[in-house]
N, C-alpha and C positions, 0 to 999 in steps of 0.2 A: 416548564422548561426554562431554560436563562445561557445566557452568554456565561461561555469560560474561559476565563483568560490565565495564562499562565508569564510570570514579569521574573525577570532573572534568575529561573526557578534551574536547579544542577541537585544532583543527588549521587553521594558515595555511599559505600555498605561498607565503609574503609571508616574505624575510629577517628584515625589520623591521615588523609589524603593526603600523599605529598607531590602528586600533580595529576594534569589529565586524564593520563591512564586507570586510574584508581576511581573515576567517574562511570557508574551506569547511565546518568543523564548528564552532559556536559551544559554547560549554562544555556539557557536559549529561553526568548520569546517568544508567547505563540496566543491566539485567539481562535478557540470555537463558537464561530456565532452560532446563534439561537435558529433552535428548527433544524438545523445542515444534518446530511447523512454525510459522515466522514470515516472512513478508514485510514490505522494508521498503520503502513506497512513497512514490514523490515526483515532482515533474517532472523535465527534465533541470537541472542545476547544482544540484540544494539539496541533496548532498553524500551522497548513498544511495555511492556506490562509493567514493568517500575513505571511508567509515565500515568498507566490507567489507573494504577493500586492508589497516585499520589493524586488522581482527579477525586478519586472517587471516598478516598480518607483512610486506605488502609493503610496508607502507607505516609508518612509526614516527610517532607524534601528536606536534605539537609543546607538549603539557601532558598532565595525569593518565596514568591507570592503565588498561591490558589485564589482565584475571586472569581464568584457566582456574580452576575449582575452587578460585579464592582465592588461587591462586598469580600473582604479576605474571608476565607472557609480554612487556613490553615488547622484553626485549632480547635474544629466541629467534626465531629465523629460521620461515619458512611450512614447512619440513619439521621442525624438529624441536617445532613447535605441531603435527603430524599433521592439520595441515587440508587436507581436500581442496575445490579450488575449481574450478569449472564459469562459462568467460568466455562474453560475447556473442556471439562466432567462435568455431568448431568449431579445439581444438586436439589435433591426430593426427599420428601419424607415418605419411606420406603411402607411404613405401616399404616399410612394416608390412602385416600381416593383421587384420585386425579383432579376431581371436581375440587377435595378440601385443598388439595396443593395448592392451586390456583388463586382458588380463594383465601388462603391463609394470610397474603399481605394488606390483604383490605378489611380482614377482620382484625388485625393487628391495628388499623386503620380506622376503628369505627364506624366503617361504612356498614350506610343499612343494609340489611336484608336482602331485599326486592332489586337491589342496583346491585349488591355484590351478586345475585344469579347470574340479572343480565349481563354482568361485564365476563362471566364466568361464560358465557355459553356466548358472546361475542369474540372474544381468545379462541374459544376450542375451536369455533369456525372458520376461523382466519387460518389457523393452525392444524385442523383436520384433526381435533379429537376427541369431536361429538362422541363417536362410538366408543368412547374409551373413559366419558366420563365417573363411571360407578365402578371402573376397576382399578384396585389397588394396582400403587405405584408399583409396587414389587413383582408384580408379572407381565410388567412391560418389558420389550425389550430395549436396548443402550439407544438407538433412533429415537424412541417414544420417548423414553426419558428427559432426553435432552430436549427436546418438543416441551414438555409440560414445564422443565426448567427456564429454557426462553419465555413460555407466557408467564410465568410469576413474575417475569420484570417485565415484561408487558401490560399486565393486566392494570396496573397503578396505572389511575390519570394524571395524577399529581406532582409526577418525579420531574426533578429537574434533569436528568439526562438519562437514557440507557446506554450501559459501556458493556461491551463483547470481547472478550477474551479468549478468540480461536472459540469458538461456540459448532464448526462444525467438525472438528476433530474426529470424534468418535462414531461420525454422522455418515449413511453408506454413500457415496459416492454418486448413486445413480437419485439420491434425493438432493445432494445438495446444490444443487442448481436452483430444484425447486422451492427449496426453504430460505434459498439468497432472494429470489424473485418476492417470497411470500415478505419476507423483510422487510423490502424496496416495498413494499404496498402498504405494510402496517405503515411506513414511516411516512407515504402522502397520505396516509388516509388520516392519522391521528397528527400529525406535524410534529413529531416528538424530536429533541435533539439526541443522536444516535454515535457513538464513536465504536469502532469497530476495529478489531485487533488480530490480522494476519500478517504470512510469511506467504499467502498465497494473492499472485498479483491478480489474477483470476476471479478471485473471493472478491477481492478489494474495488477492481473497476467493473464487477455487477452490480454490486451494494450500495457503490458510495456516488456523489454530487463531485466531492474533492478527495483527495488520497495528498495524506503526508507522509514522507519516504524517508523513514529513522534508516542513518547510519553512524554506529560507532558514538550512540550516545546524542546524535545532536538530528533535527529536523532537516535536510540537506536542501528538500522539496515541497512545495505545497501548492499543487495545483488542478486538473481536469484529468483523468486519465488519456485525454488527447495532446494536454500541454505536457505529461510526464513522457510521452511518446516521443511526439515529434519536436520538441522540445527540452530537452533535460539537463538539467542545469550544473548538472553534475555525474563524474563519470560513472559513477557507483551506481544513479538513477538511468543513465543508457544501458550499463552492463543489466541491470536485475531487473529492470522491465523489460519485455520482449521476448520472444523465443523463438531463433535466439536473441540476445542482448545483444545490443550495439560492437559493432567493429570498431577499436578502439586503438591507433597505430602511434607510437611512439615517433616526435618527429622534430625537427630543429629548424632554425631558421635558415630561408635563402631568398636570394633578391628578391623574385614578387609574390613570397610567402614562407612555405616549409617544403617541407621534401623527408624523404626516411630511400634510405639507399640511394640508390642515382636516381630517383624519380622526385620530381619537382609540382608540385600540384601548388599552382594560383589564387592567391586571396582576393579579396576585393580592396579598392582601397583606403576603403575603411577600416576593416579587421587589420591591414598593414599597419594603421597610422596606431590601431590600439596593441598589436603587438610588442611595436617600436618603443612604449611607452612599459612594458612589463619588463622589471628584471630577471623574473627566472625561466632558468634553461628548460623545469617541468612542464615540455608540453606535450598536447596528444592531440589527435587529428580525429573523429567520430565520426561515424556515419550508418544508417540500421543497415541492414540484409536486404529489408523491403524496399531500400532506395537506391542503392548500387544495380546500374543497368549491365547485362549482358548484350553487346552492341558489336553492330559490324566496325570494322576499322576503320578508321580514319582520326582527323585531329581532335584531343586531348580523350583519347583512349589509352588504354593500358594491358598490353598481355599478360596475362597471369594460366597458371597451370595448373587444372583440375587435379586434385587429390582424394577426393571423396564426394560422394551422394547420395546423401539419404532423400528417399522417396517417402514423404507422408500423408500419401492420398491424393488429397486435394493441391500440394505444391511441394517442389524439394528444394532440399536445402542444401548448394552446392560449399565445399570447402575448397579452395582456390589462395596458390600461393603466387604473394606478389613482390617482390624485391628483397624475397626474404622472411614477408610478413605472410601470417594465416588472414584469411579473409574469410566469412560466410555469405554468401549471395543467393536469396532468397528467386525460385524462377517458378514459372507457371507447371503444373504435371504434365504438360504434355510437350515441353520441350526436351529436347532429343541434349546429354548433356552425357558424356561419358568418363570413367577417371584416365587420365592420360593426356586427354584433348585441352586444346586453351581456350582461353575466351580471352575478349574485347571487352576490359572493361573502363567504363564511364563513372564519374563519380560527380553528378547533378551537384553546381555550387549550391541551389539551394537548401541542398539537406547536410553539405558538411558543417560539423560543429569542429571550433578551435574549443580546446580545454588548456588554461594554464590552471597549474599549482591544485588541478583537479575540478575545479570551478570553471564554466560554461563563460568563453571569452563573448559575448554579447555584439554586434555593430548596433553604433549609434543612430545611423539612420535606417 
C-alpha cells in the first residue's frame, strides 16, 4: 500500500480549454495517506471517476503530479502502479470458475500454488462464496458477479491501493448494507489503502474513515462524516449531505448580523468582526433540520407557518414558511404537528453557519 498524493493535478477532455468550465477536475491538492478508508463523494459529472481513472493510470491528467510514496507514477501504466480497481459492472471471465476468477491475478502474479488456494478460499469467505467456488461465472447471477469481481482486487496482497467505482450499482439493495459492512472488515483486517467512489452519502459514511466531497471539479471537503455533518464547509456540502440537506437562507447584513425579510438574527462578535472584513454581498445563513427547535414563544423565537408534513416513521419532516423563506424542521413522530398551524421557531447560535461567496465563514475563537 503507499501514500497518494495528488500536487496541482486539473484535467480537460477539451483539446484546447479556454477556461474553468471546460475542466472535469479543476486544479486541486490532495493527499491519501497510507492504510485510510476513503470515499470520494459527489453527484454524477463533478469529476469522482476522472479523479480515480487518473490515480489508478487509466487515465494521464492534463497538469500536475500523481506520486506513490513520493515517487511520480504519471507516466507508469495501471499494472505496473499495482493498482487494483473494482468498476460499477461486474468484470469476469464468463467461461471461468469462480475459483480461477479469483485466482487469475496472482497467477498472473507468480504466486505459488498452495498461497494462491489459500488466499482463494480466504476472499471467498470474507465474501460468502465458498459455495459458489467450482461454478462457472456464467450462471451467477449480477450480485454474485459483482462479489467475485470485488475479490479479484481483493485477493492481491501486493497492491498499492484498491479504488471502487460505484462497485454496488447493480448490487440488490437488501445486500448492500451488507457488503458495505463486509468492506469496512476486509479493510481493518488486511489495512489496505481503499478509495471508494459514490453519489450515495449513505455508501460513503458506512465505508469510509474520511469522505471527500467533489464539487464541480474541485474537492470542496475533506473530512469525518461527523465534521461534513455538523460542520461543512461549504454550501454544496450542507445541501448534499443530509436528508434532508441543510436550510440554506439568503441574507444581507444588519447591525448585530444578518436578517433576510424583517427578521434580524444575531451573530456573535466575532463572526461580526469577520463579516465586516468580507466584501461580498453573497451571503447565506445555514442551519440542518436536525437543529432548528420547534419551541414555546418567547424571546429570540420566530413564527413561521406550517405548509406540509411528511411522516417517516420514526420522525417527520415539517416544511414551514418563514419571512418568506421555506424551511425543513426535523420533529420527533410523535409530535402533534398539522399543516396550517405555526410554530415557534428557535435557531440555536450554535448550529448557525454564516456562508460568504459559498465557503463556510469560520469564528476565530
Amino acid at each position: 500500500m503507499a501514500e497518494i498524493s495528488l500536487t496541482a493535478m486539473a484535467h480537460s477532455y477539451e483539446r484546447h480549454p479556454s477556461g474553468p468550465e471546460d475542466y472535469a477536475i479543476r486544479q486541486l491538492d490532495h493527499v491519501w495517506h497510507k492504510g485510510g478508508a476513503y470515499a470520494l463523494l459527489g453527484p454524477s459529472g463533478c469529476g469522482k471517476s476522472t479523479m480515480l481513472n487518473i490515480i489508478s493510470g487509466l487515465l494521464a491528467p492534463s497538469e500536475g503530479e500523481v506520486r506513490f510514496d513520493g515517487k511520480r507514477v504519471n507516466e507508469l501504466s495501471p499494472r505496473d502502479r499495482n493498482i487494483a480497481q473494482v468498476f460499477q459492472f461486474p468484470v469476469v471471465y464468463d467461461s471461468m470458475t469462480v475459483f480461477d476468477n479469483l485466482a487469475f491475478p496472482l497467477r498472473n502474479s507468480k504466486v505459488p500454488k498452495d498461497r494462491i488456494r489459500e488466499r482463494v478460499e480466504e476472499i471467498a469467505g470474507v465474501l460468502e462464496l465458498e459455495s459458489l467456488l467450482k461454478r462457472k461465472a456464467r450462471n451467477l447471477t449480477a450480485d454474485e458477479k459483482q462479489k467475485v469481481s470485488m475479490g479479484r482486487g481483493l485477493v492481491r496482497e501486493d497492491v498499492t491501493a484498491i479504488l471502487f467505482d460505484e462497485p454496488l450499482t447493480v448490487i440488490d439493495p437488501q445486500l448492500k448494507w451488507k457488503l458495505r459492512r463486509k468492506l469496512k472488515q476486509i479493510h481493518e483486517q488486511f489495512d489496505i489503502t481503499m478509495i471508494y467512489v459514490t453519489h450515495d452519502q449513505l455508501e460513503a459514511s458506512t465505508f469510509a474513515d474520511k469522505i471527500a466531497v467533489m464539487y464541480e471539479g474541485r474537492i470542496v471537503q475533506f473530512g469525518t462524516p461527523t465534521e461534513l455533518f455538523e460542520n461543512p464547509n461549504h454550501t454544496f456540502v450542507g445541501f448534499f449531505i443530509g436528508s434532508p440537506g441543510m436550510n440554506l437562507l439568503p441574507v444581507t447584513r444588519s447591525g448585530d448580523g444578518v436578517c433576510f425579510g424583517g427578521l434580524d438574527i444575531p451573530l456573535s462578535d466575532d463572526l461580526r468582526q469577520r463579516l465586516a472584513d468580507l466584501q461580498t454581498d453573497n451571503l447565506k445563513l445555514g442551519i440542518r433540520p436536525e437543529f432548528v427547535e420547534a419551541s414555546e414563544p418567547g424571546e429570540g423565537t420566530h413564527l413561521a407557518a406550517v405548509e406540509d408534513v411528511e411522516d417517516l416513521g420514526t420522525y417527520q419532516i415539517v416544511t414551514a414558511r418563514l419571512e418568506g423563506q421555506l424551511l425543513k424542521i426535523r420533529v420527533s413522530e410523535d409530535a402533534r404537528v398539522d399543516r396550517g398551524q405555526t410554530l415557534h421557531l428557535h435557531f440555536p447560535t450554535r448550529w448557525l453557519k454564516l456562508y460568504a461567496d459559498e465557503y463556510l465563514v469560520e469564528a476565530t475563537s
